[in-house]
N, C-alpha and C positions, 0 to 999 in steps of 0.2 A: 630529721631531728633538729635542725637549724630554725629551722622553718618555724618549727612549733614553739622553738626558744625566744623567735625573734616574736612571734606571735603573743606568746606569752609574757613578754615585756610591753608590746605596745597596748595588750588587754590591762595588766595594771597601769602603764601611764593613764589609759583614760578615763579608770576607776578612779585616778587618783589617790592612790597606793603611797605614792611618792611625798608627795608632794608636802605635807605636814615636816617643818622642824623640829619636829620630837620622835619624827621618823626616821628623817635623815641623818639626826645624830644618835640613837641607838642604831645606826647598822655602821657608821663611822666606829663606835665604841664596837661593837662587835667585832669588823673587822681587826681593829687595834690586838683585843683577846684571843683573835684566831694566830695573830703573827707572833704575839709573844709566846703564847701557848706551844706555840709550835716548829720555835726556832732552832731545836734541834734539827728537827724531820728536814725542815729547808735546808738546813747545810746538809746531812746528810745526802738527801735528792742530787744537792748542786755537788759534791763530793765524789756520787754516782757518774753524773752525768759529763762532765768535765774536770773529774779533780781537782774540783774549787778545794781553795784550804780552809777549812774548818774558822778561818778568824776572816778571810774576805770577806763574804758573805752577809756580816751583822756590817761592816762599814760596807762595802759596796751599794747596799742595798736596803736591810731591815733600817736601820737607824735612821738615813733619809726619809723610808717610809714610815715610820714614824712620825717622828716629826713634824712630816707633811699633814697626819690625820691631825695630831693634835692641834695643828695650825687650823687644821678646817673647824675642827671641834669649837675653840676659844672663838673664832670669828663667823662662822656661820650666820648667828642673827643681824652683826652686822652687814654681812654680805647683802642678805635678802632682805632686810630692812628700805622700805621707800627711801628713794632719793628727791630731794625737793628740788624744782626748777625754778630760774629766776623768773619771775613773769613778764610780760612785756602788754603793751596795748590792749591787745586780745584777751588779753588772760589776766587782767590786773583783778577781777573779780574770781576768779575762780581759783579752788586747791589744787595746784600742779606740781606732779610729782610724777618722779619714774617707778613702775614696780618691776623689780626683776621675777620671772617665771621660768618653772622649767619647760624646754621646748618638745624635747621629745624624745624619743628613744634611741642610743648612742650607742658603737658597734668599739670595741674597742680593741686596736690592733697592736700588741706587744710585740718583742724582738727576744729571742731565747740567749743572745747571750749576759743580759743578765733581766733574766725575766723576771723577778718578781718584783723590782722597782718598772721594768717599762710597761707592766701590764699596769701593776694593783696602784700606784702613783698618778696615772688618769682615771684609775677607777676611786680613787677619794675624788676628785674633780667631781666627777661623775653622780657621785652619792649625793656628795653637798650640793650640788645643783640641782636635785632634785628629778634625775633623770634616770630610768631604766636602762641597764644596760647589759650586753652578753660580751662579753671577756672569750676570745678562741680559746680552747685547751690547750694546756699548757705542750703536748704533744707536738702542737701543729704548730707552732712558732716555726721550726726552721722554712717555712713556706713559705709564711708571711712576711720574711723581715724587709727591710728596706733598707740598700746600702748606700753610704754615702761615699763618693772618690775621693781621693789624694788628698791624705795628710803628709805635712812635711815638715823639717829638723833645718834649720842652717849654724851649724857648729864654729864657732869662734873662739872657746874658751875649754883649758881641759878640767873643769871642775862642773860637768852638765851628765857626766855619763850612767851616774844614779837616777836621775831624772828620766832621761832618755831611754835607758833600759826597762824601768821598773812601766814605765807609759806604755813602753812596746811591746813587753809579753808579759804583762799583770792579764791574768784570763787566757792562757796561750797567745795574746795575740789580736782577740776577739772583742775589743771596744773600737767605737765608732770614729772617738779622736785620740785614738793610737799612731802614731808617726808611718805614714806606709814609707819613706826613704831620707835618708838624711842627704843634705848639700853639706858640701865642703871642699876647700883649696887642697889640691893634690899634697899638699907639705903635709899636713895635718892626716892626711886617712887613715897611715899606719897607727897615728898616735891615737885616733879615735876607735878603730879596732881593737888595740890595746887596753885601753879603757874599757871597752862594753866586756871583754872577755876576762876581765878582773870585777869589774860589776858582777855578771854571770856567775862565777865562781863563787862570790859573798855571798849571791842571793838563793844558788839551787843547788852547789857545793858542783864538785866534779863528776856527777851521772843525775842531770835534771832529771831523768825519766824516775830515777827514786827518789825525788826531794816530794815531801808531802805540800810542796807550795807551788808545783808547778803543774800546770792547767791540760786538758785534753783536747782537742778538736771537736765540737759538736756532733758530729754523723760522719761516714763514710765518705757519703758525699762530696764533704765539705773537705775532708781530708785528703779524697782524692785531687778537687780543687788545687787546693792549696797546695800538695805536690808538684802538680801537673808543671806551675807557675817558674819550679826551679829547676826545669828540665832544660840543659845543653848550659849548667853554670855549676860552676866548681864553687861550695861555701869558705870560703874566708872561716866561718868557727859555725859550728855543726853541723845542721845536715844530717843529722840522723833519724831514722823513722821506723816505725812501727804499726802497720795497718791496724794489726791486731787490736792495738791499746789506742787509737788511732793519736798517735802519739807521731809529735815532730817537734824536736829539739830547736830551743833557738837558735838561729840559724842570721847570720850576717853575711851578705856575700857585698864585696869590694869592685869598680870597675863598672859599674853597669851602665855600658851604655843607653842613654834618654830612649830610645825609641826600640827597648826590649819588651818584652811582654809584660815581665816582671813590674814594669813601669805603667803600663797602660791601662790597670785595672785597681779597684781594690782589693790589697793583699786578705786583709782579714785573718790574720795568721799570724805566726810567730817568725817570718822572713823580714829580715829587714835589708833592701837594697841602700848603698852610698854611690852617689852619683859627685864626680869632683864638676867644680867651676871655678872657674879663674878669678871672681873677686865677687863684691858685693850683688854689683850690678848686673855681672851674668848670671846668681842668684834668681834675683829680681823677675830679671827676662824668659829663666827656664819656668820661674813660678806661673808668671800672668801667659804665656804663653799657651797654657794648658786650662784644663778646665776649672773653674775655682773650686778651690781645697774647701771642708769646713774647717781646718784651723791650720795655723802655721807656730809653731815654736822661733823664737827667736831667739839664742843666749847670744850674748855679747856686752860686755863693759864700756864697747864705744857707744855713747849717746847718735852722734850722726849715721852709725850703721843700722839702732834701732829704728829711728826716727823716717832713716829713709825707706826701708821696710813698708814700717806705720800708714808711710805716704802713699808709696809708690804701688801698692798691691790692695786686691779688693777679697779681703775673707772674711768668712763669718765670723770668726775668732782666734784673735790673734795672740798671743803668749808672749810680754817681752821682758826676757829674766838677766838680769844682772851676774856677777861674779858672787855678790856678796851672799844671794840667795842659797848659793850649792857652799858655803865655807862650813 
């Protein structure tokens, strides 16, 4: 069945199906009718699937997507509009210009925890460029995703714990640049603890598993996973679970020594490890020492502690938030 879908897209690319901008933008437009049309269902589904809340889902996801078509929509002719080139010697007589074309037929691989921005979001790309494409089912996501390692938190200030919590179990737990442990100076741990488990209580009230805003584990699988990870460690604040519902409470545990399991992978879950360090620069050292993170959070009020940060480590994306921002 693959076979004949992939077949059947390369047979209209070469029809040239596609290719007409009056095409490309009546299925942009279509798509757009299909998502509004049908934004109940999606929350519903996601509601199903993971106990998404009922109001994530339009900002997580629909709204962005949005957005994005209409962006394609408004700009599309100029996108695919010739580009003029400056001429030189050779070419001082002749019309030169770039035309952009679409290439060919594109396979396009989503991630199920929030699939319908990581699937239909390349798939506008994908329309507006004039290219065929087959989208996995929505099913098969948990097969395909691609994980990325070690996000991290270095806590300096006690007004970051709305920030930090809402990041690390919005979704159970399940975004890409979610915090997998936080650093901080042994003074501060119990204060930071305190903090997330007065956050927790605002956000899911005292039994997350009945808050309508708190998220489920994707599959079994993943739940067993994710289990697995907090075997032979006592939670600091939760810790509770439920195959069943495949349900696992946010869960903070205190103490974890660097070269725990806990530490060596990504969580992708609602566990969040703290790991203390003695000051900035042993920070620093436990960061670059490991594999690069895709993002690092930073809160702190001292300039030379963001800065050194900034300098000293190599991530894809780096967070560097002030006091003033959590007031």
């Amino acid at each position: 069945m693959e076979k004949q879908a992939v077949q059947r897209a390369r047979e209209a690319f070469l029809a040239g199906r596609s290719r007409p901008l009056e095409f490309r933008v009546q299925q942009l437009k279509s798509l757009q009718r299909m998502i509004t049309d049908r934004q109940g269902e999606i929350a519903t589904a996601l509601k199903q699937d993971i106990n998404r809340s009922q109001y994530d889902t339009p900002l997580f996801e629909l709204i962005g997507l949005e957005n994005e078509i209409s962006l394609a929509v408004s700009k599309l002719a100029q996108w695919a509009a010739p580009r003029p080139v400056e001429r030189n010697l050779l070419t001082v007589l002749d019309q030169v210009y770039i035309q952009p074309e679409p290439l060919g037929v594109v396979l396009i691989i989503g991630a199920w925890n929030y699939p319908w921005a990581l699937t239909l979001q390349p798939l506008v790309g994908a329309i507006a460029a004039g290219t065929p494409q087959r989208p996995p089912p929505l099913h098969s996501y948990s097969s395909i995703a691609v994980y990325v390692k070690d996000e991290k938190v270095y806590v300096k200030n006690e007004k970051v714990y709305v920030r930090i919590t809402w990041g690390k179990f919005v979704n159970c737990g399940q975004t890409c640049i979610a915090p997998d442990y936080i650093l901080c100076e042994p003074s501060i741990q119990n204060r930071v603890v305190e903090g997330i488990r007065q956050t927790l209580l605002e956000f899911y009230g005292p039994d997350p598993k009945s808050s309508p805003d708190y998220g489920r584990i994707i599959n079994q699988r993943h739940f067993n996973r994710v289990m697995a990870l907090l075997e032979g460690y006592t939670a600091t604040l939760g810790g509770q679970s439920d195959a069943s519902q495949r349900y696992i409470a946010p869960t903070v545990v205190k103490d974890v020594p660097p070269q725990a399991r806990l530490m060596q992978e990504e969580i992708f879950g609602p566990l969040l490890p703290i790991v203390t360090v003695s000051d900035i620069d042993d920070a620093i050292h436990f960061i670059n020492e490991r594999e690069k993170p895709l993002a690092l959070y930073v809160f702190s009020s001292n300039k030379k502690v963001r800065s050194s940060v900034t300098v000293a480590t190599t991530i894809v994306l780096i967070l560097v938030c002030t006091v003033c921002i959590y007031i």
